[in-house]
Wavefront OBJ file of the C-alpha trace (Angstrom):
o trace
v 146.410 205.018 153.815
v 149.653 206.050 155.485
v 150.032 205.609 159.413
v 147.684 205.834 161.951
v 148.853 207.260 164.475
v 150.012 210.400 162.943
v 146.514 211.246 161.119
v 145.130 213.915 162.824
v 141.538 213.267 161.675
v 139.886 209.744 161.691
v 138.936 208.069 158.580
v 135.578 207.445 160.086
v 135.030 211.522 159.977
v 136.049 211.206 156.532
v 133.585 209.174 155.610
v 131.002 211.100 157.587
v 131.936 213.684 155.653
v 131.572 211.988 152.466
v 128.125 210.954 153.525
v 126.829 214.097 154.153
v 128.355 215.581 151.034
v 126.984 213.328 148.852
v 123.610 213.130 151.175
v 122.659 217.212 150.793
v 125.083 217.681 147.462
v 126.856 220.824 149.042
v 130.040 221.904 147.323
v 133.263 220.844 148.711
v 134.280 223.912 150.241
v 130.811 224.165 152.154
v 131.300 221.375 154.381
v 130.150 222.209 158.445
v 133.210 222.867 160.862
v 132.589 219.643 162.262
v 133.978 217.574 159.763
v 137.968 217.668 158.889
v 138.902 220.559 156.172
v 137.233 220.192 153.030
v 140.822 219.583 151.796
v 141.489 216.571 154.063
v 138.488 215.197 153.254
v 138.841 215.708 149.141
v 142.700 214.266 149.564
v 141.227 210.872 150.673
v 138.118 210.923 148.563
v 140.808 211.188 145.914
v 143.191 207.983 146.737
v 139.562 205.761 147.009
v 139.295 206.485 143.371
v 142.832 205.776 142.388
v 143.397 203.013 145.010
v 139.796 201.474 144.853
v 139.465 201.308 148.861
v 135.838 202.914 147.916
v 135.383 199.495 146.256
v 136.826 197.313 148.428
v 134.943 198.731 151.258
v 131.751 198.431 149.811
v 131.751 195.065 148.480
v 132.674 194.017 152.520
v 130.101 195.552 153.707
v 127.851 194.076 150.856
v 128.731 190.844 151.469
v 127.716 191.420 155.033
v 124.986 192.384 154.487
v 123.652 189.788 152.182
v 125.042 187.147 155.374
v 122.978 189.182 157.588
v 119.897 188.649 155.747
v 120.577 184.957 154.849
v 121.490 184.930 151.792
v 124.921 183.610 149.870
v 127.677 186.247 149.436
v 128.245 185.607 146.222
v 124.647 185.897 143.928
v 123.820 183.734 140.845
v 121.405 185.852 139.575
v 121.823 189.665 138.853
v 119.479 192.686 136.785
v 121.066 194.924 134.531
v 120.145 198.378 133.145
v 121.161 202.011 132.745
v 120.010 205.582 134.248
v 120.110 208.460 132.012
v 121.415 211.973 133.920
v 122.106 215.567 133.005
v 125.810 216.565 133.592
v 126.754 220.251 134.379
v 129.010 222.756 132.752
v 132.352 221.214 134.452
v 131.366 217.438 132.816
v 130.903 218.424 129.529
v 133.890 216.662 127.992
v 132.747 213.444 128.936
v 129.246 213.657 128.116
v 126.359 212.544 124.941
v 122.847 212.819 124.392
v 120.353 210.193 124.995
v 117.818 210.466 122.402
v 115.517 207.693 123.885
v 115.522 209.351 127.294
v 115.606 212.792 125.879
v 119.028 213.695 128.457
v 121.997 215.433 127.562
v 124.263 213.757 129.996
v 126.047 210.784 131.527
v 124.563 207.210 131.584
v 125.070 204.792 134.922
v 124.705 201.103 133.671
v 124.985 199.032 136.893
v 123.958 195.249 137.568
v 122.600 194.528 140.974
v 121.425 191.452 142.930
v 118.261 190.483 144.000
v 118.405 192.934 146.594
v 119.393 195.515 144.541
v 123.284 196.343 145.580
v 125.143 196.894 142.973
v 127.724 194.208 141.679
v 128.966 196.508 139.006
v 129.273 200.091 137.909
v 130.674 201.930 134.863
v 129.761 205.490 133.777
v 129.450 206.216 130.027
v 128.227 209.571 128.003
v 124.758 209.234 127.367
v 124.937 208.666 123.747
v 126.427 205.034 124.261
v 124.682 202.282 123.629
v 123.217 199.665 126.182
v 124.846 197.089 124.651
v 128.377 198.515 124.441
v 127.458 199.876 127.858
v 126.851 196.407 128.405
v 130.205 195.086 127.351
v 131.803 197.661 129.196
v 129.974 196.671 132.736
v 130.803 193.054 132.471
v 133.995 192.545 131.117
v 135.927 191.204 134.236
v 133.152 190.864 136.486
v 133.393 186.707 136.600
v 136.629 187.449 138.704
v 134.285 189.387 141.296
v 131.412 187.011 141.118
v 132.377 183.833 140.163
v 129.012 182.398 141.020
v 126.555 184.234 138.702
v 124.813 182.319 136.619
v 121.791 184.669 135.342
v 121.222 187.900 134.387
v 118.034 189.386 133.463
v 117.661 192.527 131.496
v 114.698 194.472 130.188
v 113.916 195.065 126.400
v 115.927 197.640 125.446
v 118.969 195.125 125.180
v 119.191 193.648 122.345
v 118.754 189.909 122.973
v 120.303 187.113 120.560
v 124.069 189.266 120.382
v 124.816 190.600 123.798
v 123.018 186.898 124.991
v 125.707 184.962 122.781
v 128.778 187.521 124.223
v 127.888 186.898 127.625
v 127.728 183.043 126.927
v 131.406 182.937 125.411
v 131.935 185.752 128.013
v 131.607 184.539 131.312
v 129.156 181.410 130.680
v 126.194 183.396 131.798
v 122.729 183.046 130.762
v 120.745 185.893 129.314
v 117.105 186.461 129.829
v 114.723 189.741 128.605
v 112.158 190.352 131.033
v 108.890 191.194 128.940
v 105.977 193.672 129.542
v 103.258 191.932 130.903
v 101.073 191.590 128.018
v 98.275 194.728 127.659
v 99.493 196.913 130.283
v 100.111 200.150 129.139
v 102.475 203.438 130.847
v 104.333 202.605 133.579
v 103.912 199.094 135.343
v 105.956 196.770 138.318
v 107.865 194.594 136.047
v 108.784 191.389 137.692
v 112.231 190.060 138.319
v 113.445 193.405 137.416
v 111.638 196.231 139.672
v 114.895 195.778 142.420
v 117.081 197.864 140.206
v 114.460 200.441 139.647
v 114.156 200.665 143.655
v 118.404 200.883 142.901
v 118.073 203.823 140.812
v 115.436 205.407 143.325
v 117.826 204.927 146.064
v 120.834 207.097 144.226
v 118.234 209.401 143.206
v 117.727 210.406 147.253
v 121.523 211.399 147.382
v 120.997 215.176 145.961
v 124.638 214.971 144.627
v 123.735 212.097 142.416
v 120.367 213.951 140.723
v 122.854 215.493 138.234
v 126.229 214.338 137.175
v 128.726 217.407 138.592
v 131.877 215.504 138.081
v 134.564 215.926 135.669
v 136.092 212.634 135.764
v 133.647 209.437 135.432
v 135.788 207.272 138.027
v 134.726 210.514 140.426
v 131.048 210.085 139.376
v 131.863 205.870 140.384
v 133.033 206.449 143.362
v 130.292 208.780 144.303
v 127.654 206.082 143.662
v 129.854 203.608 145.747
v 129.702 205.932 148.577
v 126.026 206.442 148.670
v 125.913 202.608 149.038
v 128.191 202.609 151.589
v 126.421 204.968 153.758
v 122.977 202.950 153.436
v 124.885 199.738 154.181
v 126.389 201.235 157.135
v 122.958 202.697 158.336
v 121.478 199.382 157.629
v 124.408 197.329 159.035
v 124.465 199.320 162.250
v 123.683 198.144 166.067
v 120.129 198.521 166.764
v 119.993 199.752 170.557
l 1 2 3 4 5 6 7 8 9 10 11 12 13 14 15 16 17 18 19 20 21 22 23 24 25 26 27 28 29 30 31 32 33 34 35 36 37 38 39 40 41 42 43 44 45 46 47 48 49 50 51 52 53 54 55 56 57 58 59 60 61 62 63 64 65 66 67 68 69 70 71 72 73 74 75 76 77 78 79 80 81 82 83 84 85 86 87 88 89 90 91 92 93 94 95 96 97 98 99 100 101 102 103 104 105 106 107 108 109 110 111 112 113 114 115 116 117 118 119 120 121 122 123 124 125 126 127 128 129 130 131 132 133 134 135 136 137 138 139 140 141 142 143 144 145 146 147 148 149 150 151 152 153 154 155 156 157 158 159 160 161 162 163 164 165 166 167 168 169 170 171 172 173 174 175 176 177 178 179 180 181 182 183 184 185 186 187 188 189 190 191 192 193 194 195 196 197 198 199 200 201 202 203 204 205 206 207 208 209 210 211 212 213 214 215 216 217 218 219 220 221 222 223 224 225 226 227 228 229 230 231 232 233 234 235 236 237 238 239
């Protein structure tokens, strides 16, 4: 990140920069005086998506916070499934339709713990299907979490295929999490309701309610840095 002790702004005001961009979803060039330039701050929200700090920053502070609250850094179990969102004009290269969900847009597949932090992210047009999405999300992910051992999905994925790839894969086992039988509309399922709460959190970031980017590494890192910001507020010294 170059030397620091001729940066004239800290990369802690970067990143509360970044916060409250992606926090109120103002445009770059809107940011308050407070912060550096909206230039300075764009420059180094650039290098975290070609460098992967973003990443590496938020998997520290993810693995502190799973110490904090007792629990193994590295999870066995983990929930996968995708988020549907509507792009803007300036993403429409890089976008599909969902027919299921009815959204012309992007799709975020992610796989979380049991606390719902994401372990995973990859951004896909809409059109793709969960179980290439699938494929895409967990190829190389037994490098980064070399102790998972289950992962639980809901019934959209296919089971017996995508079950059988992620066997050979990365020797995980593959469960679909049912409906409880004769509920009807929308119901609590269990095992799987922390990545809804997942989705709900990026969903109170109002530059994550529609896909604005034009690159999906941007759209990534975005998501990376909402979790960042409510590990830090969680993470922080109570007084």
């Amino acid at each position: 990140m170059g030397n620091s002790s001729l940066r004239r702004h800290s990369l802690r005001s970067v990143f509360d920069a970044l916060f409250y961009l992606v926090r109120t979803g103002c445009p770059w060039r809107y940011l308050p005086s407070h912060y550096p330039p909206w230039q300075t701050v764009s420059y180094h929200f650039k290098r975290f998506c070609r460098t992967g700090l973003g990443t590496h920053v938020y998997r520290a502070l993810r693995d502190t916070e799973r110490r904090r609250v007792g629990r193994d850094p590295h999870p066995t179990v983990a929930i996968m499934d995708a988020q549907s969102v509507k792009t803007m004009e300036e993403s429409g290269c890089i976008r599909g339709f969902d027919a299921h969900k009815c959204v012309k847009g992007r799709k975020r597949h992610l796989l979380v713990d049991t606390l719902g932090l994401p372990l995973s992210v990859y951004v896909t047009p809409a059109n793709l299907h969960d179980t290439c999405g699938a494929r895409c999300l967990l190829t190389g992910l037994a490098y980064c979490v070399p102790h998972l051992k289950l992962i639980w999905a809901d019934q959209a994925d296919p089971g017996h295929q995508l079950a059988d790839w992620c066997k050979t894969t990365g020797g995980w086992a593959f469960e679909i999490v049912k409906r409880m039988p004769g509920v009807r509309g929308w119901s609590q399922q269990p095992k799987r309701w922390s990545i809804e709460r997942t989705f709900a959190w990026l969903l109170c970031n109002r530059r994550l309610t529609v896909d604005y980017e034009r690159n999906v590494q941007t759209s990534k890192t975005f998501i990376e840095v909402a979790f960042i910001r409510l590990l830090v507020a969680r993470l922080r010294p109570r007084r």
